[in-house]
C-alpha positions, 0 to 999 in steps of 0.5 A: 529531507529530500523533497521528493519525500516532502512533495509526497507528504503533502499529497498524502495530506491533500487526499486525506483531505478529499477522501471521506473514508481516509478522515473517517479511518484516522486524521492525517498525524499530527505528531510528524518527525523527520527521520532518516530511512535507509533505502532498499531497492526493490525490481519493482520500484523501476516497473511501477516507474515505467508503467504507463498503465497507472491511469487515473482522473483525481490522483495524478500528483498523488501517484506522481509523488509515489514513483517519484519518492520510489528510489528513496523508499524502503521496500518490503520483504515481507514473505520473502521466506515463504515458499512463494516470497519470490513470486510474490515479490516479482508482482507486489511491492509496498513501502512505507512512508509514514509510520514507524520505518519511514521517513516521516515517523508518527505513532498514529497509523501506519501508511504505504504505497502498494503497487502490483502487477497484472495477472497476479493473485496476492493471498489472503492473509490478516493482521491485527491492525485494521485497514483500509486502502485507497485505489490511486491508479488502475484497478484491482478485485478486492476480496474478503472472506465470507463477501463478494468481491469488488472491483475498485478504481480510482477514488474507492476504498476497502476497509479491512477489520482486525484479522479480517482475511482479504486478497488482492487480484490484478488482471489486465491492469496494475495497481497502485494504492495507499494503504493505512494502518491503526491500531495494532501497528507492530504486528506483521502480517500472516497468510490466512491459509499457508497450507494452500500456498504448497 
């Protein structure tokens, strides 16, 4: 195991512990095994590792370990089939590091790293498994439908119910967030209205 994955572990566990909202949403996993991930780059890995506007006060290590981890990750390609796959993917990016394709395996929740640009608008979309995110650097609009949206920093958290449709908006600055997964953990998402997307 690299450390830099063994570092990022161990920064996962210390946020859950700081963080109420992550103790609440699911104990940090007690059945971790070691597992052997494929990496596969992604552009954004290198953005997000250049990026010097990923400010934060109380999560420095935490993001420190993300980008460190960056290089090692599976990045996502979800949507990637969509009429807007190539778009999305020039401004969001997620890989998982604790969960079912990652590096450490549990089968008590899923956990990524999201990362997204400024300027950029992810749609609203939904999934079966409930949500929550926890803002790690920069700062991000959160939106729900059917509820105003929030502006949230670092140390704030979005909880998002099962097939609850939300959004994401970066505007001058980027994103970094821990995103974690219970419940149903298999489902993809989907995009909530794709009938807008064209």
């Amino acid at each position: 195991m690299n450390d830099r994955w063994a570092t990022l572990l161990d920064a996962a566990r210390d946020a859950h512990a700081l963080v109420p909202a992550l103790q609440e949403f699911c104990p940090f996993p007690t059945d971790i095994r070691e597992q052997s991930v494929a990496a596969h780059h992604d552009p954004l890995c290198d953005a997000m590792a250049n990026d010097t506007r990923l400010t934060t006060d109380h999560f420095t290590a935490f993001r420190d370990a993300l980008i460190a981890a960056g290089p090692l990750g599976q990045w996502r390609d979800t949507y990637r089939h969509t009429s807007i796959g190539e778009v999305l993917h020039a401004h969001f990016g997620t890989y998982e590091f604790l969960g079912r394709d990652a590096p450490f395996g549990t089968d008590q929740m899923r956990g990524f790293m999201v990362y997204q640009t400024p300027g950029y608008h992810y749609p609203m979309h939904h999934h079966p498994a409930e949500e929550i995110y926890l803002v790690l650097a920069g700062e991000a609009e959160f939106h729900v439908e059917g509820q105003d949206s929030r502006v949230l920093r670092p140390g704030d958290t979005q909880f998002h119910d099962t097939n609850q449709p939300h959004a994401l908006t970066t505007h001058n600055t980027p994103v970094m967030a821990y995103v974690l997964w219970r419940g149903d953990l298999t489902t993809k998402p989907v995009f909530t209205h794709p009938e807008a997307l064209t």
